[in-house]
N, C-alpha and C positions, 0 to 999 in steps of 0.2 A: 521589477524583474519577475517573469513569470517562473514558479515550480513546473515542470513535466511530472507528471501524471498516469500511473497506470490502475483503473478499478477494476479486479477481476473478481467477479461474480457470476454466477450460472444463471441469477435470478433476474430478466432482464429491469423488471420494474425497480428493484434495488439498486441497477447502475442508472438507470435512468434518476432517480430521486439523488443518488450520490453525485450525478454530474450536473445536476441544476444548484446541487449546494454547492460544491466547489467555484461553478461560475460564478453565482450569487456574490460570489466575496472577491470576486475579481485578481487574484492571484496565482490562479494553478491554470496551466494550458501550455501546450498541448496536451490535453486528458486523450489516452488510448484506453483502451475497453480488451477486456478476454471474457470470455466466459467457462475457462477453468484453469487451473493450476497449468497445466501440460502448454495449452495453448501459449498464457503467458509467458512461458517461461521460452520455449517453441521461437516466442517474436521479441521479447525480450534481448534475447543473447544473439541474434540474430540481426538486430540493430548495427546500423552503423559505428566503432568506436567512439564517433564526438558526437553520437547522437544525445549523453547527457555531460556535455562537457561545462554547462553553467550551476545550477545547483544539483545536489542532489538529488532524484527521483523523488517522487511521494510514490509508496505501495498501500494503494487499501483493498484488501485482503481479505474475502471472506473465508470462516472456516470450515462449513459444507458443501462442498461442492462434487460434482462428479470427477472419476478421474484419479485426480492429484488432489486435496483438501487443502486446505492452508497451512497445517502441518507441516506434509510432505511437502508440499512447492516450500517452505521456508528452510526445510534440511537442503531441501536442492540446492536453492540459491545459495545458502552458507558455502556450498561441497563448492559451486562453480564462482564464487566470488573471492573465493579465497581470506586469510586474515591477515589482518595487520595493518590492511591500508587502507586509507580514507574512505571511507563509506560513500558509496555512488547512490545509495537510496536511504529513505526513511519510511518504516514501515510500518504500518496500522494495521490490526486487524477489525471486523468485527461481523457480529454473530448474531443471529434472530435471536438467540436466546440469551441469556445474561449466566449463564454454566458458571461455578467458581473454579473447578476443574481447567475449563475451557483458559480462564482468564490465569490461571499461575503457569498453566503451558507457557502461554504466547508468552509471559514475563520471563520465564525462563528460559527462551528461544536463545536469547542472547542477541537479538536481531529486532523482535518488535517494540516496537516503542511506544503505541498505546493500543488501547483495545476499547473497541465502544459497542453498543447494542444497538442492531440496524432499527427503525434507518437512520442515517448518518444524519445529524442536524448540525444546527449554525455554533454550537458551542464546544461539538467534536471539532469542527472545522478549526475554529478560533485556537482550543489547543496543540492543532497539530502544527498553524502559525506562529505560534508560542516556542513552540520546539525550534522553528525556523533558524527566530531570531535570536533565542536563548545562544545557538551555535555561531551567530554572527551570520548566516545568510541571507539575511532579509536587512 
């Protein structure tokens, strides 16, 4: 079963390297692309209802971006996702820099669930499959 996939980065070479690892491991796809907070969020909700009716989403999330940072795109989505029910996505961030500041936000987002330092490689990947199947989805 494939994960759907959204990278929103402003940086294109950073989606580029994040969408050849994701292939690479042969389980995420359809991967969609934004290149800021706004925009994702813009096509996101905008989506058809069964547009993630099988697993969960994957969000990898960078947190400098124009716009909307990953900060705010993460208040947002919490505000229009509402709480209490089954989580439609699982969300990663990650950052050119390794900030410890940066890394106890996202933890305390209440929403990301891990946080890596771009660029994304094969053993971010692995634990974000990790996460998958820990929940039974995979």
């Amino acid at each position: 079963m494939m994960i759907p996939t959204y990278i929103v980065d402003d940086v294109d070479s950073d989606r580029y390297i994040a969408r050849r690892r994701l292939a690479k491991s042969g389980h995420f796809g359809p991967v969609d692309e934004a290149a800021d907070g706004a925009e994702f969020l813009r096509r996101y909700f905008s989506e058809s209802p069964h547009a993630t009716a099988g697993l969960p989403r994957l969000i990898l999330l960078d947190i400098n971006m124009p716009e909307l940072d990953g900060f705010e795109t993460i208040a947002e989505l919490k505000r229009r996702c509402g709480h209490g029910e089954t989580p439609k996505q699982i969300v990663a961030m990650f950052s050119s820099s390794d900030n410890e500041r940066d890394l106890e936000r996202s933890q305390s987002s209440g929403m990301v669930e891990h946080f890596f330092t771009k660029p994304i490689d094969d053993s971010a990947i692995a634990e974000i499959l990790e996460t998958y199947r820990e929940r039974g989805f995979l």
